[in-house]
Residue frames relative to the residue before (quaternion, step in Angstrom):
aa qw qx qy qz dx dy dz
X 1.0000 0.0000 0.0000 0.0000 0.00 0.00 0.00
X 0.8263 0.0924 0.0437 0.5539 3.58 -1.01 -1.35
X 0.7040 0.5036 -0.2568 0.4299 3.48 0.57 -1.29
X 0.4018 0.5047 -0.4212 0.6375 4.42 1.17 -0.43
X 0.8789 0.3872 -0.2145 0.1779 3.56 -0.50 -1.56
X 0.5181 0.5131 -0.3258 0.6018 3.27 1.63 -0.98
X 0.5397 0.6723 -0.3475 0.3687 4.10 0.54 -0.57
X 0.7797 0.2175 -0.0172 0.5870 3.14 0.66 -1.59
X 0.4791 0.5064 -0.5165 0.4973 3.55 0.96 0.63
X 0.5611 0.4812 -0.3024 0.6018 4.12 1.21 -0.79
X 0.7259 0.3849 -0.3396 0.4578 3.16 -0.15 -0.82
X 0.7036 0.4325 -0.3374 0.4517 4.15 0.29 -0.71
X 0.6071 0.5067 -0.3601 0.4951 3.76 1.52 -0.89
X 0.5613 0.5855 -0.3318 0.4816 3.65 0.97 -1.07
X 0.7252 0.3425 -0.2899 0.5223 3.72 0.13 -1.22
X 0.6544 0.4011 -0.4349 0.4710 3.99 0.21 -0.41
X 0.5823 0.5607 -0.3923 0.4389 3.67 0.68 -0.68
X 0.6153 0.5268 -0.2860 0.5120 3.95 0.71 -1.52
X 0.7378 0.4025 -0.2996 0.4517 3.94 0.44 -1.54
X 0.7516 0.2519 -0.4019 0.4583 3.75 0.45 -0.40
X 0.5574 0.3951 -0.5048 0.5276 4.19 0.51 0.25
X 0.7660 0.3376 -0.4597 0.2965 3.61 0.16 0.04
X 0.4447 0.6412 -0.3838 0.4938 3.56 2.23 0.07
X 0.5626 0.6931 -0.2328 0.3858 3.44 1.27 -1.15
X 0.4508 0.7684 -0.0021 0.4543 3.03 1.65 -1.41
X 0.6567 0.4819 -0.1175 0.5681 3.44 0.05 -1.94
X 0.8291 0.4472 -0.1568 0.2968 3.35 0.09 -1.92
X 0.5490 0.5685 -0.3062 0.5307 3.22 1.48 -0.59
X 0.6855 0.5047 -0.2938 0.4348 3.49 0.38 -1.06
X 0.8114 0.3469 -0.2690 0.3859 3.42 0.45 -1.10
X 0.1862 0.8495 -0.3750 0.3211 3.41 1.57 0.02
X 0.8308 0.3455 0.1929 0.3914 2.06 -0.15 -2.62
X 0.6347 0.3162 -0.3371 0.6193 3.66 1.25 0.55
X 0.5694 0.4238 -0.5064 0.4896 3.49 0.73 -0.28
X 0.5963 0.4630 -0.3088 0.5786 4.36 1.15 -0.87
X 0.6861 0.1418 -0.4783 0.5295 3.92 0.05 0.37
X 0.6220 0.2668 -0.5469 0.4928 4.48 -0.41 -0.26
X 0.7489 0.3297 -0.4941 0.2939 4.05 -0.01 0.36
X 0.4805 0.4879 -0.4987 0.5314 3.95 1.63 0.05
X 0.7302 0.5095 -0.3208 0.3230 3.56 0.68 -0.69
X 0.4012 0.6456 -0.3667 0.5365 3.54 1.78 -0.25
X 0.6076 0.6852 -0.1638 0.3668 3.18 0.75 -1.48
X 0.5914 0.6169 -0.2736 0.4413 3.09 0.66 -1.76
X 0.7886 0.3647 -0.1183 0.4806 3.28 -0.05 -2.52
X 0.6903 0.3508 -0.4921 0.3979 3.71 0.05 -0.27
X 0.8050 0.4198 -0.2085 0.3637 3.45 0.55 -0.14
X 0.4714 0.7381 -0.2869 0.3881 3.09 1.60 0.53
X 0.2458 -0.8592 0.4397 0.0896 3.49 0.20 1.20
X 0.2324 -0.7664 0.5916 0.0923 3.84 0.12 1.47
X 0.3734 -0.7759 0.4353 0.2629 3.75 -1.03 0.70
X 0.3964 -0.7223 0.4385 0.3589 3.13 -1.11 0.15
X 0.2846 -0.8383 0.4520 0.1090 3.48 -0.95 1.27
X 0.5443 0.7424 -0.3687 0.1290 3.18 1.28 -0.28
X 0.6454 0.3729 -0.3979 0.5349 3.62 1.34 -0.70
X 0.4848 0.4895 -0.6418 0.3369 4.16 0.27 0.55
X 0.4968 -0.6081 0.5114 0.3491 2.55 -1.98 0.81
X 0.5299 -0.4703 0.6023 0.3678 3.53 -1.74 0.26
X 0.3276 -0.7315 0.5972 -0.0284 3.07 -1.53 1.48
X 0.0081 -0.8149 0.5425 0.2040 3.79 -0.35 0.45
X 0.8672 -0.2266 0.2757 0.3472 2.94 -1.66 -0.72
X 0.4476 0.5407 -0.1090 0.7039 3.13 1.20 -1.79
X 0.8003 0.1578 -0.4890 0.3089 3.76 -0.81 0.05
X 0.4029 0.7385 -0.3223 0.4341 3.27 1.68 -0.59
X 0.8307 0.1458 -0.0566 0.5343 3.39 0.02 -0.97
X 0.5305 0.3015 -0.4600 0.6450 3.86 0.56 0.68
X 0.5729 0.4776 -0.6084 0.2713 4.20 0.21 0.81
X 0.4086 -0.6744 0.5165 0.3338 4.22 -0.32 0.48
X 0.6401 0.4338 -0.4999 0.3901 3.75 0.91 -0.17
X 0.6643 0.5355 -0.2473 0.4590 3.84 1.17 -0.58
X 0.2827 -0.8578 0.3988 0.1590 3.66 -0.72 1.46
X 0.1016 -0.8586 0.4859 0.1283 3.79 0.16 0.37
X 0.3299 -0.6843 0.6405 0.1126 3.61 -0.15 1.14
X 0.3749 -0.6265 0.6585 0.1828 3.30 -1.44 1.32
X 0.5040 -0.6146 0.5500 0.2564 3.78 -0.97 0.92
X 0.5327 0.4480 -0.4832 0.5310 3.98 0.04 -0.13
X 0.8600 -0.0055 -0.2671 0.4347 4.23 0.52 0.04
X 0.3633 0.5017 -0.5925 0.5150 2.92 0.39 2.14
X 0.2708 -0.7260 0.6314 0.0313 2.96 -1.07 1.46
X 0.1816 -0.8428 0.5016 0.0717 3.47 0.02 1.65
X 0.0541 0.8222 -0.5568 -0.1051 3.19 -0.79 0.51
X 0.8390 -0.2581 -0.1036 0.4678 3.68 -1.36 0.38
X 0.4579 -0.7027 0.3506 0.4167 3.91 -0.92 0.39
X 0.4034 -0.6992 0.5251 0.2696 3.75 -0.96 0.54
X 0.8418 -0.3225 0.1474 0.4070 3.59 0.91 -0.38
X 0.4670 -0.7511 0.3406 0.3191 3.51 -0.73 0.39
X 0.2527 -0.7270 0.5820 0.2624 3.89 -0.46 0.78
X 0.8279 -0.3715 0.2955 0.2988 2.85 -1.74 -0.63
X 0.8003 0.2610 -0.0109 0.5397 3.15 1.62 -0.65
X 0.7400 -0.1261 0.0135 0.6605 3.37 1.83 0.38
X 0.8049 -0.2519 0.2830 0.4567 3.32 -1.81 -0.06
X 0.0830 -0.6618 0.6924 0.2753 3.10 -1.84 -0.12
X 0.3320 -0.7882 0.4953 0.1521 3.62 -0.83 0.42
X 0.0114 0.6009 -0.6923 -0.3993 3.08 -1.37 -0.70
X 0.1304 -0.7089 0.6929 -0.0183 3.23 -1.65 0.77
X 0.4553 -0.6309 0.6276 -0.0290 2.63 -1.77 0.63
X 0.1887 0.8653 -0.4429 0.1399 4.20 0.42 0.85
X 0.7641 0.1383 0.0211 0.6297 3.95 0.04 0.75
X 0.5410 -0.5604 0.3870 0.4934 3.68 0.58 -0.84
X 0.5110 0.6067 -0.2652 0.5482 3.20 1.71 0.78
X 0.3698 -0.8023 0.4425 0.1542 2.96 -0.97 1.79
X 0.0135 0.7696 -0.6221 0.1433 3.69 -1.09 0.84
X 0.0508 0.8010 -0.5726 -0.1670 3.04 -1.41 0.80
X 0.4990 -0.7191 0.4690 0.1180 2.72 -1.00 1.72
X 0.2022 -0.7239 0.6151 0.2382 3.73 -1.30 0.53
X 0.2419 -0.6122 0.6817 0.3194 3.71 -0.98 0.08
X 0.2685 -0.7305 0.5811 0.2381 3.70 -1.30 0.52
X 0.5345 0.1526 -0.4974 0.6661 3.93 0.71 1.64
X 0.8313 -0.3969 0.3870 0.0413 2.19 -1.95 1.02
X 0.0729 -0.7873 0.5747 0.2111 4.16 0.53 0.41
X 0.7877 -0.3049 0.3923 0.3640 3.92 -1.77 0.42
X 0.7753 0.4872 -0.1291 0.3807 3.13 0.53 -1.18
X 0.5235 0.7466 -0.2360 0.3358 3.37 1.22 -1.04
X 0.5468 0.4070 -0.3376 0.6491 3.87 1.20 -0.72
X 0.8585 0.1527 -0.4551 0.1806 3.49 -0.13 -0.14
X 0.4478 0.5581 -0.5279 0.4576 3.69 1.28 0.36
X 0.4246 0.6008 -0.5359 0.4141 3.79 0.99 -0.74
X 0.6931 0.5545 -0.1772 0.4253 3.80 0.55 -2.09
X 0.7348 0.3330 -0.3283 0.4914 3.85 0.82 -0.22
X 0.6896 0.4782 -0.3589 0.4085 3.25 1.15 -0.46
């Protein structure tokens, strides 16, 4: 009787109670992502890109003639298989001290056309 009806009267309040906290939910989440892609809009519209044009151009050669920059003599690098081919030479893995590094060479190595070919 009374006692069945009062049951399934809790139980229908309970389940409407769960469906609107798990809408509540939903709404929360997408909030809070729709409020971080619009700080991140933000961000990029307000990002002030420098202007490089009156620096001076830096080469290679100034790169490796600076004393603050360390340049490991290749003979103690343990090179091992190449990872890929940049813009100006090999990439490696290596192996320097017991420290991993990948070293670049600044020509092209033999090998280099065919990782170019896989990449």
């Amino acid at each position: 009787g009374e006692g069945g009806a009062d049951r399934v009267i809790a139980l229908l309040t309970l389940l409407v109670f769960l469906c609107l906290l798990i809408i509540e939910l939903f709404v929360l989440l997408w909030l809070r992502s729709f409020s971080r892609a619009r700080r991140r809009t933000y961000c990029l519209e307000n990002l002030e890109i420098p202007d490089f044009a009156e620096k001076p151009s830096v080469s290679m050669e100034d790169i490796f003639a600076d004393p603050d920059i360390h340049v490991i003599p290749w003979d103690e690098i343990e090179l091992g298989a190449g990872i890929g081919m940049g813009a100006t030479g090999m990439v490696y893995r290596g192996v320097w001290h017991r420290s991993a590094l990948a070293p670049r060479s600044r020509r092209a190595a033999p090998e280099a056309e065919a990782v170019r070919a896989r990449f």
